[in-house]
C-alpha positions in Angstrom: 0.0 0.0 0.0 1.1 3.9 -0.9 1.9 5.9 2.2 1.0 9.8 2.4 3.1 11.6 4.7 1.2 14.5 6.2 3.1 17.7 7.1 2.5 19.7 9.9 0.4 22.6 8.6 -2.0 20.0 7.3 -2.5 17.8 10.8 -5.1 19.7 12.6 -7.4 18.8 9.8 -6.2 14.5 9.2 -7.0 14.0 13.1 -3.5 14.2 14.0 -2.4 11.8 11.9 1.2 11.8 10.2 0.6 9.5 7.3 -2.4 7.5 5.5 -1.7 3.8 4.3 -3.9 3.6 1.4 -4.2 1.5 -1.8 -4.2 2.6 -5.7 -2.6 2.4 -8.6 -2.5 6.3 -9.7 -2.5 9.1 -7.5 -6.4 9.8 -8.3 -7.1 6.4 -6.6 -5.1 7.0 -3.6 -5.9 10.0 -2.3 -9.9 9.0 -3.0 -9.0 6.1 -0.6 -7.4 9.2 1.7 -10.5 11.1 1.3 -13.0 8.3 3.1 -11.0 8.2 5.6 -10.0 12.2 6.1 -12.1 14.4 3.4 -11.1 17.2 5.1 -7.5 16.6 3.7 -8.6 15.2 0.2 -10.3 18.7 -0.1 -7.1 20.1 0.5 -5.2 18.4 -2.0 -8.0 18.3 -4.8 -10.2 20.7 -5.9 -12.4 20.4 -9.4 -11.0 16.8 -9.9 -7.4 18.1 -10.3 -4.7 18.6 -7.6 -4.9 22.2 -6.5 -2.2 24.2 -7.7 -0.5 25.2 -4.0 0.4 21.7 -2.6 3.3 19.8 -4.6 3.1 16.4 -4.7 6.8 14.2 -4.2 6.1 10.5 -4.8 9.2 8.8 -3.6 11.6 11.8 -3.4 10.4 13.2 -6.5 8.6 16.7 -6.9 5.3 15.5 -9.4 5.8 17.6 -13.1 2.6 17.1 -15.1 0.6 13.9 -14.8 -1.6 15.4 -12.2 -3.6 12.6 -10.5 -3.9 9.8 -13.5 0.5 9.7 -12.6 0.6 5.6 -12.0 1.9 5.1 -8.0 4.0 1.7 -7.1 2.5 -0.6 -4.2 4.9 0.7 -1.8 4.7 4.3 -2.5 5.9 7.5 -0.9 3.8 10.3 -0.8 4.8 13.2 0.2 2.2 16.4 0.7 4.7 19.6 0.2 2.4 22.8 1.0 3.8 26.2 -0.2 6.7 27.2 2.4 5.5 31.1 2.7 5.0 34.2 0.7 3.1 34.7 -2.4 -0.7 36.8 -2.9 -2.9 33.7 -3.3 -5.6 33.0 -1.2 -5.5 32.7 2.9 -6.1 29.6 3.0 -8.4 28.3 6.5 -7.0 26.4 9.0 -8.1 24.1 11.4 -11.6 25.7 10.6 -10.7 29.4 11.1 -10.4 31.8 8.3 -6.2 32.3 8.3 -7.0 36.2 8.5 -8.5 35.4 11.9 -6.0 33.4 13.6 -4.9 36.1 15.8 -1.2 36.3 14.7 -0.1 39.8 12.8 0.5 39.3 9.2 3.2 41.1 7.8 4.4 41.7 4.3 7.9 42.3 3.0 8.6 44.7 0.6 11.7 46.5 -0.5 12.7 49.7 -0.5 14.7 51.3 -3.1 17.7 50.6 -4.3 20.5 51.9 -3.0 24.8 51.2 -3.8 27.2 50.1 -1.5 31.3 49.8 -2.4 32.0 46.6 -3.7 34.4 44.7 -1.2 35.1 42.0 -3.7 37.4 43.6 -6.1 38.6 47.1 -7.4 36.6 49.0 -9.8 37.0 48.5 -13.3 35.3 50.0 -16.4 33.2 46.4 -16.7 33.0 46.8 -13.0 31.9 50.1 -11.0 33.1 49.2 -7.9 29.5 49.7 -6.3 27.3 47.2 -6.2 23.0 47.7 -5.7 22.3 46.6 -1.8 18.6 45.3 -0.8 17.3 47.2 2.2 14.0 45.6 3.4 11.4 46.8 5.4 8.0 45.3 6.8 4.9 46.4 7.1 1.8 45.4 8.3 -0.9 44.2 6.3 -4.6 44.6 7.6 
C-alpha cells in the first residue's frame, strides 16, 4: 500500500495523523481512498478533480511535473504532501476551521525599499566593474 506523509500545517485537519496507508494504482485512486477516511484533507489536496495548484506532490523523493492525479503510484509508494513554504498573494487559506485572516497572529508583508549602492568589497573597480554594487534594504509592514 502507498503511504501519504502529512506535514504539519496539514495535521489539525487529518485528526493528527502523520501518514495515510492507502491502496491505488494512480495518485487519483489513492488519495480517493485518503479522502473516506479524512475528506477534510482530500479537499485540501483536490479541488475540481485536479490537484490544486498550491500543494506539490513528491512520490518517492520526487517533486510531481505534469501527470496530475492519472500519474501511475508503485504498491509501496511514498507520498509526500509539500504545501507552499510562505509568501506569495494567493488566497489565505483556513486552518483548522478558522479563516487564516482570523487566527490572531499579525501578518506582515515584506517589501523593498529602493535601491541603493554600497562599495563593492570584492574587487577594485574597473570599467566592466563600477566598484558599487545595488544593496537590498528591506522593510516590513503590516498588512490589515
Amino acid at each position: 500500500m502507498a503511504v501519504v506523509h502529512v506535514p504539519a500545517s496539514l495535521r489539525a485537519i487529518a485528526g493528527g495523523r502523520d501518514r495515510f496507508e492507502v491502496p491505488g494504482e494512480t495518485l487519483r485512486q489513492v488519495f480517493e481512498a485518503v479522502g473516506r477516511e479524512c475528506p477534510e484533507l482530500a479537499a485540501r489536496i483536490i479541488r475540481d478533480g485536479d490537484l490544486r495548484p498550491e500543494i506539490a506532490i513528491a512520490i518517492d523523493g520526487s517533486i510531481l511535473e505534469g501527470g496530475g492525479l492519472v500519474q501511475p503510484v508503485g504498491p509501496d509508494a511514498e507520498i509526500y504532501l509539500v504545501p507552499p513554504i510562505g509568501g506569495g498573494g494567493g488566497p489565505a487559506i483556513e486552518v483548522g476551521g478558522a479563516p487564516a485572516s482570523n487566527r490572531g497572529a499579525a501578518r506582515r508583508r515584506v517589501s523593498p525599499r529602493p535601491a541603493a549602492t554600497a562599495p563593492c568589497t570584492a574587487c577594485a573597480a574597473t570599467p566592466m566593474h563600477p566598484g558599487r554594487v545595488p544593496v537590498s534594504r528591506w522593510r516590513t509592514r503590516s498588512r490589515g
